[in-house]
N, C-alpha and C positions, 0 to 999 in steps of 0.2 A: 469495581466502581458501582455504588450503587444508585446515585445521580448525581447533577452537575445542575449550576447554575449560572448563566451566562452573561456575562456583563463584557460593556466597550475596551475595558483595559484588562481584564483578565478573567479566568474562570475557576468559580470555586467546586470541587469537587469532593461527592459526600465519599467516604469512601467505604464499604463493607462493612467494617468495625466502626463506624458511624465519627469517626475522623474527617478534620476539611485540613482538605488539602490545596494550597489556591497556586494556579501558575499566571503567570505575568505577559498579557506580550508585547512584544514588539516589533520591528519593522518588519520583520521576519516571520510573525506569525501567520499562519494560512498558508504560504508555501509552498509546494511540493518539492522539497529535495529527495537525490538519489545517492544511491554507493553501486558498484557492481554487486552483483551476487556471486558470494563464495563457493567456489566450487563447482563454477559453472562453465562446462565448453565456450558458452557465446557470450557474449558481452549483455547478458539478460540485464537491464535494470530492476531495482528492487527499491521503489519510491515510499517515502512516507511526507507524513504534511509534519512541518515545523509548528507545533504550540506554542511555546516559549519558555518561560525562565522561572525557576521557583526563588525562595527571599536569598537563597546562597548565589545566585546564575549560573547552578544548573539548566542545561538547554534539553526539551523532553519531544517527544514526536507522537507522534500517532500513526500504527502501523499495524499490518494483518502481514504474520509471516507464522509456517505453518511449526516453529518450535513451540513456540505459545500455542497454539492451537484456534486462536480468533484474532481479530481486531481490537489492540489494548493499546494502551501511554507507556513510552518505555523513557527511558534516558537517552540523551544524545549518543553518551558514549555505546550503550549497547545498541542503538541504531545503527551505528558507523562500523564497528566489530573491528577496529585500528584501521579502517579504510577511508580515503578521500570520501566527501559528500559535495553534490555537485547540486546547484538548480538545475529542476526539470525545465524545460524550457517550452513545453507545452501549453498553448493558453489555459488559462482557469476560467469557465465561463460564469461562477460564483465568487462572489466577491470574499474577501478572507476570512471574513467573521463567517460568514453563511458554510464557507469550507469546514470552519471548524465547527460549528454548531452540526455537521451534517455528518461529520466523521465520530463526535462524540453519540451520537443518537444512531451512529450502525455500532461504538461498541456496546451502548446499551441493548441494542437491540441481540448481539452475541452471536451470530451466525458464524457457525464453524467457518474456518480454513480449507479451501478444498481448491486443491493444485491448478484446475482448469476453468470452473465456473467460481472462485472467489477469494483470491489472492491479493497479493499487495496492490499490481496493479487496477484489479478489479474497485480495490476499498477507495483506492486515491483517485479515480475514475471518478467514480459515483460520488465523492466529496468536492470535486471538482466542477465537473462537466454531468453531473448527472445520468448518468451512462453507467450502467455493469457493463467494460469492455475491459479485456488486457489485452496487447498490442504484441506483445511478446508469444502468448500462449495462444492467441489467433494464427502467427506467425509458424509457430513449430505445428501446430492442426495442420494447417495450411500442408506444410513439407512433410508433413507424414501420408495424406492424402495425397497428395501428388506421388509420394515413393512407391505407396503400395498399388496406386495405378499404374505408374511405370511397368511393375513387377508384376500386375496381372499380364498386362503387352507383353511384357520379355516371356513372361510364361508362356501365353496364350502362342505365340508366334513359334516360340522353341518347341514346343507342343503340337504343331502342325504341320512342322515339318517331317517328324518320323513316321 
């Protein structure tokens, strides 16, 4: 993408090869829907923001997952990967247009993917609620800090006995 121009019902988008590309939205745009993440032990969610509809109603998303390598517009259907998609149910403290205008302007922006400081949930955050936070990947910090403290304890204590 190499810019975008934003309007109340839809977004025209220039695209590299200097192509416009326009999506439509609707009641659904701005968003934040999820699917699980494949291949995942825990029930990780993996959110992107709903854009909308191109002239066929194709439905397209806005999403940072680390096979693309940043934050790009994908298709409904490659958002979903044949998985249920659910509303995030978290509030959005930006209102939808402002979601979207926020989420196109970090994939101009291109900041790589990186697993712990800027992930999906990290990108739907910051388009939301303005916050780099992921909830998820605080969560597993969290439990690995706590593990490896347990395991200094178990060490330290097994260690002082002999």
């Amino acid at each position: 993408m190499k810019n975008f121009y934003l309007h109340n019902n839809r977004v025209e988008i220039v695209n590299n090869d200097e192509s416009l590309f326009i999506i439509y939205f609707n009641e659904n745009s701005g968003k934040v829907y999820f699917r699980y993440k494949i291949g995942s032990i825990s029930k990780v969610k993996h959110p992107g923001i709903f854009l909308g509809v191109d002239a066929f109603g194709n439905g397209y998303f806005l999403h940072n997952h680390y096979h693309f390598g940043k934050a790009h517009i994908t298709t409904q259907a490659d958002f979903a990967q044949g998985n249920p998609l659910y509303i995030y149910n978290e509030k959005c403290s930006n209102a939808p247009l402002k979601v979207i205008e926020i989420g196109l302007n970090e994939i101009m922006r291109g900041e790589s993917y990186k697993a712990i400081a800027y992930n999906c949930q990290t990108y739907t955050n910051t388009a939301c609620n303005n916050q780099r936070q992921s909830t998820d990947a605080d969560k597993w910090l969290g439990r690995i800090v706590l593990g490896s403290l347990a395991l200094l304890v178990i060490g330290a204590v097994a260690g002082s006995k002999k």
